[in-house]
N, C-alpha and C positions, 0 to 999 in steps of 0.2 A: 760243669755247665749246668744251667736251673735247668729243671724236670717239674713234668707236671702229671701228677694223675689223677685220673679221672675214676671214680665209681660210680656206678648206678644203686641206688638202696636193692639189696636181696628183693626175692619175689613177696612179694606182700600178698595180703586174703584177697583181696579187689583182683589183683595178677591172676592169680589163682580162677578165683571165681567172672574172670573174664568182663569185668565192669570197668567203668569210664569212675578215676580216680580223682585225678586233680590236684584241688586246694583240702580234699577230705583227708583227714586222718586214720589210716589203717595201717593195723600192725603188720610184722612179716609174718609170715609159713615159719613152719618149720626150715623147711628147705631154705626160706631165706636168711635166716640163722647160719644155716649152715652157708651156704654161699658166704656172708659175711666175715664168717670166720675163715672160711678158704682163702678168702682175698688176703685177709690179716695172716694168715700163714704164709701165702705166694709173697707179699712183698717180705715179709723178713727172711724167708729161705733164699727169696733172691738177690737178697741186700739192696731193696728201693725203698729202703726207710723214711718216712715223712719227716720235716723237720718242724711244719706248722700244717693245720688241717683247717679246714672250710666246708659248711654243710648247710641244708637248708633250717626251716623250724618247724617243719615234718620230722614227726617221729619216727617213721620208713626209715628216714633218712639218717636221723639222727645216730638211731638206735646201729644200724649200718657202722655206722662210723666208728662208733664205741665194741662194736665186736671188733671189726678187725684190727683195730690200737689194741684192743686186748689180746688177742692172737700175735701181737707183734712185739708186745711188752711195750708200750709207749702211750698208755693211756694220758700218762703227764704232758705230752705235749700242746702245744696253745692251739685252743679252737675258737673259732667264730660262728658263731650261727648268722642266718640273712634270710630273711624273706624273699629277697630277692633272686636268689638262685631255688626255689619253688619251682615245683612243677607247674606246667600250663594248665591254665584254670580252665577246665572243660564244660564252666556252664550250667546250663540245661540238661546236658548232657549226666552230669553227673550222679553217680550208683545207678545209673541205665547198665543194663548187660548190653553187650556190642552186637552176638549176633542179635537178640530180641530187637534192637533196635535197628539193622539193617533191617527184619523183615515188615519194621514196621512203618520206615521211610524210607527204604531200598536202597542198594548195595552203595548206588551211586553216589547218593544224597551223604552218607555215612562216609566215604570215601572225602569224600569232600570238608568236611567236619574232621576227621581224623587227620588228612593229608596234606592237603591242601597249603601253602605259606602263608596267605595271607588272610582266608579267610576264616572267622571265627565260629563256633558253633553258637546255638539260641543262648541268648541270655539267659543266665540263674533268676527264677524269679525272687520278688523281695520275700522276703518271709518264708523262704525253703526252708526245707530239714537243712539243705546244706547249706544257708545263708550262714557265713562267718564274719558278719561285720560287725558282732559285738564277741567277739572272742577277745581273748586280752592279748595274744601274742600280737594280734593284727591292729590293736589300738594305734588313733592318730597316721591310718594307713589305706589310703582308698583301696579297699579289696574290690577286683575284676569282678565284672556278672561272667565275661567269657572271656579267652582268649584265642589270636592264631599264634602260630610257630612266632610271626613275626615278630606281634606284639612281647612273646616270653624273649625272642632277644632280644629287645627294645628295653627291656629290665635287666636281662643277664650280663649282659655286654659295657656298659658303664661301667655297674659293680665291679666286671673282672678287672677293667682296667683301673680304676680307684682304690679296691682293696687287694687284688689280687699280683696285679703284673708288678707294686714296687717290693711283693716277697719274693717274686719270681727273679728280679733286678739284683737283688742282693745275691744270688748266689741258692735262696732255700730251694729245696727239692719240696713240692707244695701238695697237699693231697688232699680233692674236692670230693665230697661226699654226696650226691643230689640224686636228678632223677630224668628219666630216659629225656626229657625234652630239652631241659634248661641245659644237661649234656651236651643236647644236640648243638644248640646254640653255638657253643663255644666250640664243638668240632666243626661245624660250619667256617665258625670264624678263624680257628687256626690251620685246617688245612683246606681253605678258600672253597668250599662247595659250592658249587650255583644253589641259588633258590629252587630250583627246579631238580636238580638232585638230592636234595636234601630232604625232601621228603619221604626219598627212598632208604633211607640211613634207619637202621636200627641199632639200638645200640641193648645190649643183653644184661640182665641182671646179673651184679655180683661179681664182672668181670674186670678186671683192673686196666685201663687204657691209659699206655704211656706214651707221653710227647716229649720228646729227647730236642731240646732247644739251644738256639747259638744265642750270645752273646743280646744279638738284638729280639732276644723272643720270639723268631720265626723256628716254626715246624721244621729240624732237622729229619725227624722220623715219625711212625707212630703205630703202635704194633699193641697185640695186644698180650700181658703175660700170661704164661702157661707153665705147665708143671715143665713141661719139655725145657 
């Protein structure tokens, strides 16, 4: 039966140092290292070997994916990178520290910006440090000022089904490399969240989420591996 797992990129310096990440490029921790290599060890000790891999073109991300292939010995197999499975562009918001910025437009306001489904935090403005609309990986590609939850499934959600569900169709066992939002997205979509719960969904660094599927792509199961 196709299998799908899911990773989140290891803990990154922004994780670490508690800042609104994004569309930015930061590398991992140490610890995220290691997380990524853990994952690469969990799926070959537990034989959930990937057949083809998918990632975003965040280096988090990327970098992610390439440790745990290498822990697994499968560096060779076929990857794709996509902008489109990118984490949610946070804006305004981004390389703000979170608490500094709850104390600076309170808990609630912050809450709302973080949580919230549909609505987006302040647009980036033009000519930020974090403006990437002349970066090259994003060339010929309208880069977001912000996004909500929604708007990132509004991107993630095509792509899986375009690029994603006819590896799934065939039989491969598929292994997504991204990042806690665009995750989100797809855990929404495959084991049906409300909008309104799905805000509450976390999903943890470095941890390997398997979706065990029948025949028509529906959620059999979805658990999360452990050493256990």
């Amino acid at each position: 039966m196709p299998r799908l797992i899911l990773v989140r990129h290891g803990q990154s310096q922004w994780n670490l140092e508690n800042r609104f990440t994004g569309w930015w490029d930061v590398g991992l921790t140490e610890k995220g290292v290691a997380e990524a290599r853990d994952a690469g060890r969990l799926l070959r000790d537990k034989d959930m070997l990937p057949d083809i891999a998918f990632t975003s073109v965040q280096s988090r991300a990327i970098r992610t994916l390439h440790l745990a292939l290498e822990e697994a010995d499968l560096l060779w197999i076929p990857e794709t990178k996509d902008w489109q499975l990118n984490e949610r562009h946070y804006g305004g918001l981004t390389g703000l520290n979170k608490a500094e910025t709850a104390e600076k437009h309170g808990d609630d306001q912050v809450k709302i910006w973080r949580r919230s489904f549909d609505i987006p935090p302040p647009d980036l403005a033009a000519g930020s440090e974090f403006d990437l609309s002349s970066d090259p990986r994003y060339a010929g590609i309208p880069v977001p000022r912000a996004e909500s939850l929604k708007d990132t499934i509004a991107r993630v959600l095509p792509y899986y089904e375009a690029a994603i569900v006819p590896q799934l169709a065939s039989g491969a066992t598929v292994l997504i490399s991204a990042h806690g939002n665009s995750l989100r997205a797809l855990v929404k979509h495959l084991s049906g969240i409300s909008d309104a719960e799905i805000t509450g969904l976390e999903i943890p660094t470095g941890q390997p989420i398997i979706y065990e599927l029948d025949d028509a792509l529906s959620a059999i199961e979805r658990y999360y591996l452990s050493e256990r």
